[in-house]
N, C-alpha and C positions, 0 to 999 in steps of 0.2 A: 746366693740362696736359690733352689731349684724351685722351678712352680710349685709341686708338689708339696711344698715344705712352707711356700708364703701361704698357701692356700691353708694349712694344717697352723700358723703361727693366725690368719683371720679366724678361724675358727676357735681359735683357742679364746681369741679376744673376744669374739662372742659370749663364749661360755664365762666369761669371766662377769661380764654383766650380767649376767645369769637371767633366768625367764621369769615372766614378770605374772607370777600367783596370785596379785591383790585384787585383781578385779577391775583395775584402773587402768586406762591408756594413757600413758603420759608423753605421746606422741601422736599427734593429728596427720596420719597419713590417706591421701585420696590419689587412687588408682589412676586418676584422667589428667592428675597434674603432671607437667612438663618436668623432665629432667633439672634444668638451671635454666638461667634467663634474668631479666630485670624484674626488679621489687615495686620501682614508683612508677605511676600510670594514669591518666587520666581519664575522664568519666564523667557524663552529663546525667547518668541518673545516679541517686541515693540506695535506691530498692537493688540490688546487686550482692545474691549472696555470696559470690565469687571475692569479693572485694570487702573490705574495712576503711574505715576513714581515719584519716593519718591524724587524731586529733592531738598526739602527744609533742608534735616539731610544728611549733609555732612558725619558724622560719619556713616550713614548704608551705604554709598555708599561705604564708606572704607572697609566695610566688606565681600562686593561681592570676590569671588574669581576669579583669571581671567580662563576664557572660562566656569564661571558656569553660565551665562547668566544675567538677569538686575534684579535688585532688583526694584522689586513692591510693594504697597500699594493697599490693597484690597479696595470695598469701602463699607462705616461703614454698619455694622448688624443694621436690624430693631429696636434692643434692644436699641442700640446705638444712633439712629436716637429720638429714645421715651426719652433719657436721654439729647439729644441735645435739646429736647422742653421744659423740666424743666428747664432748663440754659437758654432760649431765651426767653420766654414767650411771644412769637409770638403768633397773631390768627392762627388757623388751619380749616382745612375742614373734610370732613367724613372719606378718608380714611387713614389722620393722628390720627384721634381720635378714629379708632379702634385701633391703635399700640400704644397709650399712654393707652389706655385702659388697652392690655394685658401689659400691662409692672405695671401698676399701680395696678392690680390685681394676679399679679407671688405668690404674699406671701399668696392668701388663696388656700388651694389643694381642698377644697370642692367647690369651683368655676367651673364650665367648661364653657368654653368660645369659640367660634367659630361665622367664617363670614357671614355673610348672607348679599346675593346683591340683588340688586332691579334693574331690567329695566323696564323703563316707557315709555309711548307716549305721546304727549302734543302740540299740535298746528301743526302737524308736522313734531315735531322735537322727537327724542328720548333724554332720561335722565337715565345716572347712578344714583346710589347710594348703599351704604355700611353703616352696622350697626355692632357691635359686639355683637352678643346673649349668653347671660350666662341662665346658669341650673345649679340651686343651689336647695337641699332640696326638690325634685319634684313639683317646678314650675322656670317658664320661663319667662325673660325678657329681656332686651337691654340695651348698651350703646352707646352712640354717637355723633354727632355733626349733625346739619342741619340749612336750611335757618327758617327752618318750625318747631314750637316745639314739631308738634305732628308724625313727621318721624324721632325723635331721640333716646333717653331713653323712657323706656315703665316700667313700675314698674314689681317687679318680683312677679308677681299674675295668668302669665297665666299657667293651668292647664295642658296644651298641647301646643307642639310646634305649631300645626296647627293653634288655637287659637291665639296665637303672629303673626304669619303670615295674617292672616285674620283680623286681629286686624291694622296693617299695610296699607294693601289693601284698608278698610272702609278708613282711615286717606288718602291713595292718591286720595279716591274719592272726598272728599272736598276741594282737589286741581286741582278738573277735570283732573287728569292723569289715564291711563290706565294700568296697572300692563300687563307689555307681557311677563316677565321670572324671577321666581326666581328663585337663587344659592345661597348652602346652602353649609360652608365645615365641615370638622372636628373638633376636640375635638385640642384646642390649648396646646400642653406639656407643662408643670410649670417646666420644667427643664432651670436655667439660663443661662448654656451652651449650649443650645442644638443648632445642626447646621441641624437640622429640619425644612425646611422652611413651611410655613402655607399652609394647604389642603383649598384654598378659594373657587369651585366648586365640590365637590364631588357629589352631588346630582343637577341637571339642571330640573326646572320646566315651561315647556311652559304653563303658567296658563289661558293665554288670549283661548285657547284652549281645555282647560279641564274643568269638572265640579266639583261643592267644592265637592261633596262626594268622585269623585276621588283623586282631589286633596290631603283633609283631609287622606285619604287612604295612598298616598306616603308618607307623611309627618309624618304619626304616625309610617310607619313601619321603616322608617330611621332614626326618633327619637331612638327608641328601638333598633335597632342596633346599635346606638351612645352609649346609654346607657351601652349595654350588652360589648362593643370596641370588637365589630365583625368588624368593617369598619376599612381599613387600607388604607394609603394614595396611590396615584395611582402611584410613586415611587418606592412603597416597592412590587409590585406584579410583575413586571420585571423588568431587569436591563437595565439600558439605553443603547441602542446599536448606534453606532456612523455608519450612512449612507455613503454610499460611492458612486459614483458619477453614474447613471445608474443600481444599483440594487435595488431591494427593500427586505425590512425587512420580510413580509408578506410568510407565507408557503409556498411552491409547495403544486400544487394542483394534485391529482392522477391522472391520465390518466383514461379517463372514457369508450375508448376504446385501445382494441391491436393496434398497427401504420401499417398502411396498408403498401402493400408491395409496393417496388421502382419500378417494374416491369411494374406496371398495373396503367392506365389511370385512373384521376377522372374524372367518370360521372357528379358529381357536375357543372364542371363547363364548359364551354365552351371552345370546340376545336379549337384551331384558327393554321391552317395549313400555309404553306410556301409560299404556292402562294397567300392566301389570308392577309398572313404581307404583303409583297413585290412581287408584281404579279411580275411576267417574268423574275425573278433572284432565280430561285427554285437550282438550279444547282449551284450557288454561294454558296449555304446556307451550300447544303450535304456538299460540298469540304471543307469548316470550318469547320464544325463539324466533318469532319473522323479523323482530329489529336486529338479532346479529347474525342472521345468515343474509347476504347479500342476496340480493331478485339476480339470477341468468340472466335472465331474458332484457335486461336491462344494460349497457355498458357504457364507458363515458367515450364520445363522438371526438375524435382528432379535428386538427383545425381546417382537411380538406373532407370533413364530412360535414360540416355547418353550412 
């Protein structure tokens, strides 16, 4: 079977679960969760909305050691989530059928695969959407789900990513929507452990604002660095630093002058003298201030001045 044709036989599988109209999700997917990886896990606090407590396998509870904290249940990998829709064969929407996508295409390595989103305008109101774009053989095309058959799969014929994307655009104009931003991520890893969670914006195009030549411009040259795997996800270029309450992360910034001296009055600003805070209690004010302002004339004697 040629790519083209596995590519056309997942597709088909998709449509066959067909899109999911009721209004229900019957799949809990979150953006920031990891590829695959391990399920059990431990954990000294309770408050944890990342986590569930494993309270149904009385045996792992037996296994907690005492004072080593509660034994959790992470909750399932994306990979996981794509393996629970082959067992349920529930309708899905768009952005369960780019993760059955990747899952459905892990076994070819000459695939690459990555998210591309779509923000629309339309009566008022705005509309997401998410496709999965593969590059295969140097040309480009899509997988997906939608209400609409011409914002889902695109066959793998365009030449240029720009071309898919513009290809796209034309398709929401037939639906009177306005294209205001696309985001565009990275190259999805064919690794089946990897605990690499999905690069879905690396690239952000405010399109409703720009012109296609520029456009086409951004697009070709982050193709190409996709190509070349110059782009690295925005994880791996620093390490996540945990905020603390009242600092910021951000550098000091240099002093752009020497600190004037404590001596000497800012002309800057306005003098506002004692009689003119509190007229006619000028005499009150010194008498406070002599206890913390230190006497000059006064200094404490070294032990060869005694």
């Amino acid at each position: 079977m040629t790519i083209p044709e596995w590519l056309q036989a997942v597709q088909n599988y998709m449509k066959t679960l067909q899109y999911n109209h009721t209004g229900t999700q019957f799949f809990e997917i979150r953006k920031m969760r990891p590829l695959s990886g391990g399920r059990v896990l431990w954990s000294k606090s309770t408050d944890l909305p990342e986590l569930r407590l494993a309270e149904r396998s009385a045996e792992l509870r037996n296994l907690v050691p005492p004072g080593a904290g509660v034994l959790c249940e992470s909750p399932p990998r994306l990979m996981e989530t794509a393996k629970e829709m082959t067992r349920e064969s529930l309708p899905i929407k768009c952005l369960e059928a780019v993760i059955l996508g990747i899952y459905l295409t892990n076994g070819q390595p000459s695939i690459e695969r990555f998210p591309i989103s779509f923000k629309t305008y339309f009566s008022g109101n705005y509309f997401h959407h998410v496709v999965l774009g593969i590059y295969c053989n140097g040309r480009y095309g899509s997988l997906g789900m939608s209400r609409r058959a011409e914002l889902m799969d695109k066959p793998l014929t365009f030449r240029t990513l720009s071309d898919l994307i513009f290809d796209f655009e034309d398709s929401y104009k037939k639906y009177l929507h306005t294209v205001k931003k696309v985001k565009i991520g990275l190259y999805v890893p064919h690794e089946p452990h990897s605990f690499q969670p999905i690069e879905w914006k690396q690239l952000v195009l405010n399109v409703s604002k720009m012109l296609r030549a520029d456009i086409r411009k951004e697009l070709e040259k982050y193709a190409r660095d996709m190509r070349m795997k110059l782009l690295k996800p925005a994880s791996a270029h620093s390490p996540t630093q945990a905020r603390s309450r009242g600092k910021s992360l951000s550098p000091r910034r240099r002093q752009a002058s020497p600190p004037r001296r404590l001596g000497r009055r800012d002309k800057s600003r306005p003098y506002l003298s004692a009689s003119s805070v509190y007229p006619g209690h000028q005499e009150k004010i010194h008498k406070g201030m002599r206890g913390m302002i230190p006497d000059q004339s006064s200094r404490a004697r070294g032990p060869a001045e005694k």
